[in-house]
KOLLUMSE-311436 format. One record per residue (C-alpha): residue number from 0; residue in three letters; x, y, z negated. Coordinates in nm, 2 decimals. Layout:
// KOLLUMSE-311436
+---------+--------+--------+--------+--------+
| koldren | torvex |     px |     py |     pz |
+---------+--------+--------+--------+--------+
|     NUM |    ALA |      X |      Y |      Z |
...
+---------+--------+--------+--------+--------+
This chain:
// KOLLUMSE-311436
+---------+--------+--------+--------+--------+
| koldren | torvex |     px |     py |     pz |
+---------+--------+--------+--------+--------+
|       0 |    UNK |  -5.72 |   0.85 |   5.52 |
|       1 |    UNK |  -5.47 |   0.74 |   5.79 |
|       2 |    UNK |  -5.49 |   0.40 |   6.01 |
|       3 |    UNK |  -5.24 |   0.17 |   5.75 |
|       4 |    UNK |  -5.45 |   0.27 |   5.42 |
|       5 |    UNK |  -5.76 |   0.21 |   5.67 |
|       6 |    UNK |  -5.60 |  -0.13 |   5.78 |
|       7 |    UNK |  -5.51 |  -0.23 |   5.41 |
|       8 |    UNK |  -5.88 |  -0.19 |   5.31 |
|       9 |    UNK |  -6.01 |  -0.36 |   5.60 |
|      10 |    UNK |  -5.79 |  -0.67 |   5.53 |
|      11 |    UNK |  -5.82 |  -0.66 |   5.16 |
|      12 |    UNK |  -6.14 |  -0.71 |   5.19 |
|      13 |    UNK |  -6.13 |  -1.01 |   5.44 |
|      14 |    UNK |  -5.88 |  -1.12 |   5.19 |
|      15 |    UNK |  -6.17 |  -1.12 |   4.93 |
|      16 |    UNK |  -6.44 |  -1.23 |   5.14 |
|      17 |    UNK |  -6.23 |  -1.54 |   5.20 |
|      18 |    UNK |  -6.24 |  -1.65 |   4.86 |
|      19 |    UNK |  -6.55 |  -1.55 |   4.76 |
|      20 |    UNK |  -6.71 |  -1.76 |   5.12 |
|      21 |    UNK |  -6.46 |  -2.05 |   5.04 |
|      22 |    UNK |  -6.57 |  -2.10 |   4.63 |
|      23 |    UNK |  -6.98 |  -2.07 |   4.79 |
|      24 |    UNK |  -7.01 |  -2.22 |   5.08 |
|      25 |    UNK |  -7.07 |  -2.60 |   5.06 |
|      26 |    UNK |  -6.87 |  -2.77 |   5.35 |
|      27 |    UNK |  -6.55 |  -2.84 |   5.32 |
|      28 |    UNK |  -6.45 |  -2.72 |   5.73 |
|      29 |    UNK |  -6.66 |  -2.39 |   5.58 |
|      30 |    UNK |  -6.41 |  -2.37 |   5.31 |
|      31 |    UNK |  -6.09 |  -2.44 |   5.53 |
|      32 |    UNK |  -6.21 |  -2.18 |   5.76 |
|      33 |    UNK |  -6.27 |  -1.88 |   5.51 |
|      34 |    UNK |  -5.92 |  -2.00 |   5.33 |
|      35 |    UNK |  -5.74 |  -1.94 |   5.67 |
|      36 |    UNK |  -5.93 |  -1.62 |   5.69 |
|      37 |    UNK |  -5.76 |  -1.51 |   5.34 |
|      38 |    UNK |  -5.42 |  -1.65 |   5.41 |
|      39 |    UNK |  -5.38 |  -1.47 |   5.75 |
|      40 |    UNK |  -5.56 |  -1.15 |   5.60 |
|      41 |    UNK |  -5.31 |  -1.12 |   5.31 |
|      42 |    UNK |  -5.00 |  -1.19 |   5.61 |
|      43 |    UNK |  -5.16 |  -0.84 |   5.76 |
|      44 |    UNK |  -5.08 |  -0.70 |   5.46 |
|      45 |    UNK |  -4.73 |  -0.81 |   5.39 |
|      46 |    UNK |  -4.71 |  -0.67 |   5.73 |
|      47 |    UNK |  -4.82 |  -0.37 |   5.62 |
|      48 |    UNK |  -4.54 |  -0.39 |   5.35 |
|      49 |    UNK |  -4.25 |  -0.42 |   5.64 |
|      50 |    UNK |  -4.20 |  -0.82 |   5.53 |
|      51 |    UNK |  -4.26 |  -0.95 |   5.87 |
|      52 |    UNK |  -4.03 |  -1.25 |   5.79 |
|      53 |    UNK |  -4.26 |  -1.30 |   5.46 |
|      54 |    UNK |  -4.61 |  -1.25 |   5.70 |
|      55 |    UNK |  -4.46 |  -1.50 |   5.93 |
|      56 |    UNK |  -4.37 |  -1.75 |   5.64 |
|      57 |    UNK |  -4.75 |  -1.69 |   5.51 |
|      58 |    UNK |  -4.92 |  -1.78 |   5.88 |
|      59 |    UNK |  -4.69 |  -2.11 |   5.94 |
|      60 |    UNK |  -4.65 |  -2.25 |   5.61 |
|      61 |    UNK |  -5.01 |  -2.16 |   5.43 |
|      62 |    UNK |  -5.25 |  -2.13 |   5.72 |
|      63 |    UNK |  -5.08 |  -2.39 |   5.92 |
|      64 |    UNK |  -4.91 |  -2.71 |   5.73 |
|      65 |    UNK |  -5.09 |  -2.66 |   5.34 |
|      66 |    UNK |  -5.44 |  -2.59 |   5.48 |
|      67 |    UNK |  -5.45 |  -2.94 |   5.69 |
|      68 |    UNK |  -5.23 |  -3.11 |   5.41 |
|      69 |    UNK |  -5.52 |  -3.00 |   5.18 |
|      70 |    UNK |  -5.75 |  -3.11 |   5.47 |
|      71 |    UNK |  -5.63 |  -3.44 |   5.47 |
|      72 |    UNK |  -5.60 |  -3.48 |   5.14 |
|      73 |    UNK |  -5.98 |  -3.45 |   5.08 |
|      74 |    UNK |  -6.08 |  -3.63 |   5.42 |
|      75 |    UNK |  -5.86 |  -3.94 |   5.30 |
|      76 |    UNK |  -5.96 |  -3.96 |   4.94 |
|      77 |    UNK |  -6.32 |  -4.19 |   4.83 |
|      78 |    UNK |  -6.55 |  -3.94 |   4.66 |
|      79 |    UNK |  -6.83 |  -4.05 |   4.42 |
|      80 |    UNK |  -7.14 |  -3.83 |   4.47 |
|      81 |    UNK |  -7.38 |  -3.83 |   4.21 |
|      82 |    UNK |  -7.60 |  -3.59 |   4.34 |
|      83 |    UNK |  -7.59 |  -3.35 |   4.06 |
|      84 |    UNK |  -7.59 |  -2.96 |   4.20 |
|      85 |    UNK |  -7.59 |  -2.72 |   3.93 |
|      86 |    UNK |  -7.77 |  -2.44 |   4.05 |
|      87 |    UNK |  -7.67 |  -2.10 |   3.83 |
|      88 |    UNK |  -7.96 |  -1.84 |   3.71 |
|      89 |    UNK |  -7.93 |  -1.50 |   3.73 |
|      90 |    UNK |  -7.77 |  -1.43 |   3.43 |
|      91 |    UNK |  -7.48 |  -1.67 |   3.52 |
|      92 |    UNK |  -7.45 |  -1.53 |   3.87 |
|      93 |    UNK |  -7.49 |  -1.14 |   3.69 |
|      94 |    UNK |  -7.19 |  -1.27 |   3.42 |
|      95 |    UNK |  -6.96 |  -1.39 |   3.69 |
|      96 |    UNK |  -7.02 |  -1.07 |   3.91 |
|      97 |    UNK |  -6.98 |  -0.84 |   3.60 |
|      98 |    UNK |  -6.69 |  -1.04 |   3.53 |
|      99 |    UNK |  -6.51 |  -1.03 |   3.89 |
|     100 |    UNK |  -6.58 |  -0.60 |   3.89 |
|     101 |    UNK |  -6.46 |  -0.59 |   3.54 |
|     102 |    UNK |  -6.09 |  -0.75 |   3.63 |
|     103 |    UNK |  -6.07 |  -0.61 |   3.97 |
|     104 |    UNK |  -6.14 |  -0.26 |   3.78 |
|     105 |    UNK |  -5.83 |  -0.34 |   3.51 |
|     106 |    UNK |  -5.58 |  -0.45 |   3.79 |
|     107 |    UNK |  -5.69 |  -0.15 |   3.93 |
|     108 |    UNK |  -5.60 |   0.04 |   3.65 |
|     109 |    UNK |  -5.31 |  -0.16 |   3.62 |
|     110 |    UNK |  -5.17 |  -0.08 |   3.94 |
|     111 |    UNK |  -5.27 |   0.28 |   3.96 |
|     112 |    UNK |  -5.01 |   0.37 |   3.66 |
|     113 |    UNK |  -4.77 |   0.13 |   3.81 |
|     114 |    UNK |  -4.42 |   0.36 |   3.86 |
|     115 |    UNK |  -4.19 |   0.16 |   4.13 |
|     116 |    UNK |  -3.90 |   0.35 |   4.03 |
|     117 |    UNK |  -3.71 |   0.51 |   4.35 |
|     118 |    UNK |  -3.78 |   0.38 |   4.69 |
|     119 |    UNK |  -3.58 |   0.18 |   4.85 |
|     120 |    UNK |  -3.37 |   0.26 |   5.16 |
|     121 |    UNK |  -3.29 |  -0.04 |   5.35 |
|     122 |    UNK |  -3.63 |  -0.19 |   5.28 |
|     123 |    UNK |  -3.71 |  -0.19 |   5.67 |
|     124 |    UNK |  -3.32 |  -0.31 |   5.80 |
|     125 |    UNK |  -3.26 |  -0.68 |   5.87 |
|     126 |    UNK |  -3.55 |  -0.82 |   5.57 |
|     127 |    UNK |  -3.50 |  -1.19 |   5.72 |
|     128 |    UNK |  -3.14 |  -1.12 |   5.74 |
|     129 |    UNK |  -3.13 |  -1.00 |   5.39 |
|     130 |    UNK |  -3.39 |  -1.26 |   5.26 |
|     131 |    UNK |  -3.13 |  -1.55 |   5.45 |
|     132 |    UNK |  -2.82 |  -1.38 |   5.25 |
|     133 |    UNK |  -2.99 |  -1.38 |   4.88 |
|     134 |    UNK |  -3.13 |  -1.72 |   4.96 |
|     135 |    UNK |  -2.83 |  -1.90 |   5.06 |
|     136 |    UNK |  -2.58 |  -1.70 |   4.83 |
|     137 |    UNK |  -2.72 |  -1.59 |   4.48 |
|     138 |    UNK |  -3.02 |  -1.83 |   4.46 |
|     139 |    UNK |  -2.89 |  -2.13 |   4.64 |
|     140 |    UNK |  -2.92 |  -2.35 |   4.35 |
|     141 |    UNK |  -3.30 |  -2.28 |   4.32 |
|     142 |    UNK |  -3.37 |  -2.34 |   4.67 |
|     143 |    UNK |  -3.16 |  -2.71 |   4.58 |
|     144 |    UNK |  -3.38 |  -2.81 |   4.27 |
|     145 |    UNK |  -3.71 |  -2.67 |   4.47 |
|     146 |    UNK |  -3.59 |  -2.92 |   4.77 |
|     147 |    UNK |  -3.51 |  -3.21 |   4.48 |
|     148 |    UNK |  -3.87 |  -3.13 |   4.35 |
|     149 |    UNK |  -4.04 |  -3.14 |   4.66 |
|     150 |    UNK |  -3.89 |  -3.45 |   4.73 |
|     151 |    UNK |  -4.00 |  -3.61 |   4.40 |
|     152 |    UNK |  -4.36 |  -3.47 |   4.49 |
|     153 |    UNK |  -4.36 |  -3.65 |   4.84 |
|     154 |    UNK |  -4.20 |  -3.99 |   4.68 |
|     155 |    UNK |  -4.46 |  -3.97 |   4.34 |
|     156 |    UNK |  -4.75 |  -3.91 |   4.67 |
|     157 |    UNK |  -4.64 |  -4.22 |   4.82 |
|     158 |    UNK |  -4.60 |  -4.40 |   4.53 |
|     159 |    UNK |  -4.99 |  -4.32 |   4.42 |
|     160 |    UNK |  -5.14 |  -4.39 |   4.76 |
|     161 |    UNK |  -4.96 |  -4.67 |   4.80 |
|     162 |    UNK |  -5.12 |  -4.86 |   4.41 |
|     163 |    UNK |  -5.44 |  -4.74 |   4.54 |
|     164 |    UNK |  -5.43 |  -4.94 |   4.89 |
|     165 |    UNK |  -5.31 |  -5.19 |   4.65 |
|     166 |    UNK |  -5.59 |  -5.20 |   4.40 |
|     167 |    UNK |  -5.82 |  -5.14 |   4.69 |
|     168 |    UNK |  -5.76 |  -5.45 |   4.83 |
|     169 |    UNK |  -5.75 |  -5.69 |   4.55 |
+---------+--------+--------+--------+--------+
């Protein structure tokens, strides 16, 4: 076992942990913290993979800008608690546990007789250089509609919050 399969183990399972804390713990800054915990965890591991541009990408854009985006979101919107808490028995809890093994065990599988084909050799050369090239050259018209779509997202937003201030005050 050397140091990077040790290092992949230790982050996938921070990776894990994450989203296993953030779907049990109950408050939201609980849930925001263990998310951040997975999104930086599974950067280590594209670091791992020599896609530093692609570990950088994962630290600004997820941890940073969609974790407080989603932050915001929840902190701004009315909530209506009814005070129901379903509490599962141990047959639920035993189900989803059985359930959890039972898929990691076939992506396991899965992966294990996964054949990559040959290796690549300039993997390691230049990736945000290479990443900047295909981006702006063969798939320049998907990065345009993804922009357009974006856009439309942020607009439609707007549009939303705005008839709810609306309705709010009348």
């Amino acid at each position: 076992m050397n140091g990077e399969y040790f290092a992949f183990l230790v982050l996938a399972l921070v990776a894990i942990s994450g989203g296993v804390l953030m779907l049990n713990v109950t408050k939201v800054m609980h849930m925001f913290v263990s998310l951040i915990f997975t999104f930086v965890s599974i950067a280590g591991i594209y670091i791992l993979l020599s896609a530093e541009f692609v570990a950088a990408v994962q630290v600004l854009i997820y941890s940073g800008a969609i974790t407080i985006i989603m932050l915001f979101g929840i902190m701004l919107t009315r909530h209506q608690d009814e005070g129901k808490t379903t509490t599962g028995g141990f047959w639920r809890k035993g189900l989803t546990a059985l359930a959890v093994f039972a898929f990691g065990a076939a992506v396991y599988a899965g992966i294990y007789r996964l054949d990559f084909g040959e290796q690549a050799t300039h993997l390691h050369e230049k990736n945000a250089e290479q990443i900047g090239i295909a981006l702006y050259s063969k798939y320049v018209i998907p990065f345009e509609i993804t922009s357009v779509i974006l856009l439309v997202a942020l607009v439609g937003a707007i549009v939303l919050a705005k008839k709810e201030d609306e309705e709010a005050k009348s």
